[in-house]
N, C-alpha and C positions, 0 to 999 in steps of 0.2 A: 612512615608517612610524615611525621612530625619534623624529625629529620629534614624529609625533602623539601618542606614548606620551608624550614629555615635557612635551609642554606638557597633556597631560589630568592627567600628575602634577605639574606648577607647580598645576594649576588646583582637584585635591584636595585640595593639601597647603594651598592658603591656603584652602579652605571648610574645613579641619581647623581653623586657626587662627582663623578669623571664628567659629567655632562656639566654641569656646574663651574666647575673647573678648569675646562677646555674652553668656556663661554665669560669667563671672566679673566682668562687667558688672552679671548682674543679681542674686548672688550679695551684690556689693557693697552694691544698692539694695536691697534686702531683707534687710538685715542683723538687723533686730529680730526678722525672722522666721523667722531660722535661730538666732540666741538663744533664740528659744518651742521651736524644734524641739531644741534640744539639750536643754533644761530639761530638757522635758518627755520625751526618753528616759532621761537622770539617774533621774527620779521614776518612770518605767514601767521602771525596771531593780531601783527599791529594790522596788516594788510587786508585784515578778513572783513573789517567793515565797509573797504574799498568794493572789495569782488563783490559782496551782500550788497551793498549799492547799486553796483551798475549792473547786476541779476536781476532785480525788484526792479527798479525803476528806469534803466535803459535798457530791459530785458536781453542783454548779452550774453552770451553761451559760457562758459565756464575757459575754455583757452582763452579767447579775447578778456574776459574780465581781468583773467590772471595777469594777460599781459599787459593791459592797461596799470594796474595794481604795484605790477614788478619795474613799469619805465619810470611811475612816480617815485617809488622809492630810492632808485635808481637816480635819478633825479634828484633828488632833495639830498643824495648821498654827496653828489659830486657837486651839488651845491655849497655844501659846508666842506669840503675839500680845498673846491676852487679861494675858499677864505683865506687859508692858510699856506696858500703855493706863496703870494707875495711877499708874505712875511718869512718865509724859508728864504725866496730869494737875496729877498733885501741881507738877512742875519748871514748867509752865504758870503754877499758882498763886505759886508762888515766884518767876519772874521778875515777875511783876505787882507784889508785895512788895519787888522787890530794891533795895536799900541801896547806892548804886556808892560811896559813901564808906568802908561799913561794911567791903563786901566787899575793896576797896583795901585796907585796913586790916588787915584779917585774911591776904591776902595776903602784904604789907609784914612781918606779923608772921612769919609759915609762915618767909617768903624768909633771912628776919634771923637767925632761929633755926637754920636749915640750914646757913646763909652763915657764921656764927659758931661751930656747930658741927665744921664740918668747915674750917672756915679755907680760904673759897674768896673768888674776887673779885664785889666786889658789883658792877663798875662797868658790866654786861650788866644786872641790873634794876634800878638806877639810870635808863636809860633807854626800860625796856622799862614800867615801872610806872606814867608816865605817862599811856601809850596808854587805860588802862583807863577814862580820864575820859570818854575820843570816845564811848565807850555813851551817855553825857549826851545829845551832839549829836544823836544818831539821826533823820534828820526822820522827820517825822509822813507826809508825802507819800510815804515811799517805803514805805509798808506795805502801799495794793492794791496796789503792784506785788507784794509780797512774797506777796501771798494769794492772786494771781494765778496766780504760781509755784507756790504750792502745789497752788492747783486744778488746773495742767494737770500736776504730777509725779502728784497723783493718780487723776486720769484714766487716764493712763499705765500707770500702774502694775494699776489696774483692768481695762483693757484687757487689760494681756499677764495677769494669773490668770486671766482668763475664757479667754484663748487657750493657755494652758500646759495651765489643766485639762480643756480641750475636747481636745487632741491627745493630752495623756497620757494620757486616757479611751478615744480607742482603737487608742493603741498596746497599752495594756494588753489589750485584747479582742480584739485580733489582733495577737499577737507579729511575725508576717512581711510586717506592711503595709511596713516603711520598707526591707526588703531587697527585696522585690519588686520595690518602684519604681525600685532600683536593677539590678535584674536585667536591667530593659528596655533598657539599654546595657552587657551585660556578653553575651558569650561563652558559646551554650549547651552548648559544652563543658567552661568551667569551674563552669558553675553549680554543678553539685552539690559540689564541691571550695567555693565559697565559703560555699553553704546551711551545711554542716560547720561552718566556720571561724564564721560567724556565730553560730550556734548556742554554739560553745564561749565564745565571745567572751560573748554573752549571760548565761552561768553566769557565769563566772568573775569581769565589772564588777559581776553583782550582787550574788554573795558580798563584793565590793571594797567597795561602797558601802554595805553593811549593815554589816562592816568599820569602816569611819569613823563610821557610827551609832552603835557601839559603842564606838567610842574616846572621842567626843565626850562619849558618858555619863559613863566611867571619868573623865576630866577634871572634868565637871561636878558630880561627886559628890565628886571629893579638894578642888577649889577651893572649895564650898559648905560642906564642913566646916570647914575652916582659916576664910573669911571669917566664919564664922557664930560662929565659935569667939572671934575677937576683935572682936567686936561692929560689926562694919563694913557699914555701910547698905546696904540694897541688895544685900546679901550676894546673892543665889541669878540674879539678872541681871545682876551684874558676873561672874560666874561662867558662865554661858552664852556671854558675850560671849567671852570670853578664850577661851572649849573653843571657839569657832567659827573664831576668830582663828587655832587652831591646826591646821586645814586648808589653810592657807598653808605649805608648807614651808619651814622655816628660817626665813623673814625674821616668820609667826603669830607664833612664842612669845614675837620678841622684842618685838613691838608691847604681845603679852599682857601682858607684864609689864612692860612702863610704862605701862601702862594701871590695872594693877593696883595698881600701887606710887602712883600719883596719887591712884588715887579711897582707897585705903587712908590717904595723907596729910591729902587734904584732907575726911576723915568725921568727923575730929575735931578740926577747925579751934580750937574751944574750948577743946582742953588742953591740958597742960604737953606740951612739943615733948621734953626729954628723957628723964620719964621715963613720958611715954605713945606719944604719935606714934611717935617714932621706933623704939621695944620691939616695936610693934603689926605695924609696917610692916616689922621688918625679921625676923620671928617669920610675916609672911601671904609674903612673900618664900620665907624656909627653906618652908614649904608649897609654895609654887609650884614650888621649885627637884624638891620630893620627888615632884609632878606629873609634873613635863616626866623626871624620869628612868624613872620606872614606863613612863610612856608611849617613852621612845626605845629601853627596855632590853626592853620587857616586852611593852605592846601593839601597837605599829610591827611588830615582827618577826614575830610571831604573825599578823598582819593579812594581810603581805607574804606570808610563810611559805603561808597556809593558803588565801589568797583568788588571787593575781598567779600565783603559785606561782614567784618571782622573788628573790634573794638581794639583802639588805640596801645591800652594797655595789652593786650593779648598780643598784637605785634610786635610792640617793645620785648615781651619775655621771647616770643620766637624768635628774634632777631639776638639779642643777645645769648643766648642759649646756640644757635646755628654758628656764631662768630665765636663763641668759646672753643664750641667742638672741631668746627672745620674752616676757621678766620675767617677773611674777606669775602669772599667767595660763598661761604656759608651763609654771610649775610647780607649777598645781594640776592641766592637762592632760595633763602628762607620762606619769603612768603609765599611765590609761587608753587613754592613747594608744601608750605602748610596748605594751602588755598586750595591744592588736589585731594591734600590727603582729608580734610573735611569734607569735600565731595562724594568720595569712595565711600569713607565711612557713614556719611548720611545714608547713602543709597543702600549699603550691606547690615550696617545697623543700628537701625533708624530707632530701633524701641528700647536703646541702652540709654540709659539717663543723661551721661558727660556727653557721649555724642549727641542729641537732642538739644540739650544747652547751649553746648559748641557752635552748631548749625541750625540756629532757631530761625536764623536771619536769611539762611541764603534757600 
């Protein structure tokens, strides 16, 4: 009998793991479409305050709210889209124009000016300055390839908005589709302990994410002033870029700002290098600087404070910790991902000391 028991448990224990394995199998090959599926909870988490709005107060049925919910978004999307067709255009036009002598030149000059200014070694673009002539070479043959490429990124890419917007669509209109589906493998004596935790979980990422909506503004209005301020092209989409950039923890700001410091250099290629360039650049700089504090002193903490409901220092160590183990990505998922897993575990076990501590606040 003893026997039989064991080998019916050898025999459970590896369809546990054949199961496991088949499902992290297909987890793997279907990866773009667990990217469509997080989007698009991302968007149906910022959206959720929309639908909760016009349910309460214009008491609208759940498709129309959603759809109202999904044109705004929809909206606001091609809104900051349509910002940057012109400046594709215009840079389009301009490589068609471009000068690779002219522009060498003007480089050569930028580099010479800095290099002498600050009495550094030239002998890194001494040989880096050459390279710029290969643009000359470019074959002619390798352009369908190149428009090939373009057509199938943008296929692609068309693809997954029509699949992000189709699923965000009705997650939005039915909040409990994606826990459901998860229900059907869960324990229905925890269910209602996770329905809870879901539930909280749900408030709480979307306060988070509308959060960073807000932050992102706050940035994108101190960097729009400052650029606008010293005449630097482009000013209000070098400016978006960098507030996006800084969704990145730690590693955004600093991209932002040599992103910012370059295009700031090189907007006024034409002038005197000491007493324009360098005033302009290092004057949109002190701005950036007065940026990034407002935001690490002011709306970081208020964010974390009122949204995670999570101490400043305790996102630092998860964020750095997520970015060790699994980089960037680690640590733009970090917190909403701590931000669950304190929910669960408040709910499961609530009379453990560190979890109780952990979760005093939320």
């Amino acid at each position: 009998m003893k026997n039989k028991d064991l080998s019916n448990g050898v025999l459970f224990g590896f369809f546990k793991v054949s199961i496991i394995a088949l499902l992290l199998y297909l987890l793997f090959k279907l990866e773009s479409l667990l990217i469509y599926i997080v989007i698009a909870a991302v968007i149906s988490l910022i959206g959720r305050p929309i639908v909760m709005f016009l349910k309460s107060r214009l008491k609208l049925g759940n498709l129309l709210s959603a759809s109202v919910a999904i044109f705004i978004l929809v909206s606001i999307l091609f809104g900051i889209i349509s910002l940057f067709i012109p400046l594709l255009i215009q840079q389009g036009e301009n490589l068609s124009l471009l000068d690779i002598d002219a522009l060498q030149g003007d480089i050569e000059k930028l580099i010479f000016e800095v290099s002498f200014y600050f009495d550094l070694d030239k002998s890194f673009w001494k040989s880096f300055l050459p390279n710029l002539k290969n643009f000359e070479s470019i074959s002619l043959s390798a352009i369908p390839t190149f428009l090939n490429n373009i057509f199938n990124l943008l296929g692609g890419l068309t693809i997954g908005f029509f699949s992000v917007i189709f699923i965000s669509f009705f997650l939005l209109k039915d909040s409990h589709i994606l826990e459901n589906s998860i229900f059907i493998f869960i324990n229905r004596t925890n269910e209602k302990k996770l329905r809870k935790s879901f539930e909280s979980i749900k408030n709480l990422l979307s306060r988070y994410f509308l959060g960073l909506l807000l932050q992102i503004n706050i940035l994108l209005i101190i960097y729009s002033i400052v650029l606008f301020a010293f005449g630097i092209k482009n000013a209000f989409i070098i400016a978006f870029l960098c507030s996006l950039l800084n969704l990145i923890p730690y590693i955004g700001p600093i991209i932002a700002a040599l992103l910012m410091m370059i295009l700031s250099m090189t907007s006024n290629l034409d002038a005197d290098f000491s007493s324009v360039i360098l005033p302009n650049t290092i004057y949109v700089m002190i701005g950036f600087i007065i940026g990034q504090l407002i935001d690490n002193f002011f709306s970081q903490p208020y964010i974390f404070s009122k949204s995670v409901k999570s101490h400043p220092l305790e996102i630092f160590l998860i964020i750095i910790i997520s970015g060790t183990l699994f980089g960037p990505i680690g640590m733009i998922a970090a917190i909403p991902f701590y931000t669950s897993l304190k929910v669960i575990l408040k709910e499961f076990l609530s009379e453990n000391k560190i979890v109780k501590t952990l979760t005093k606040d939320i």
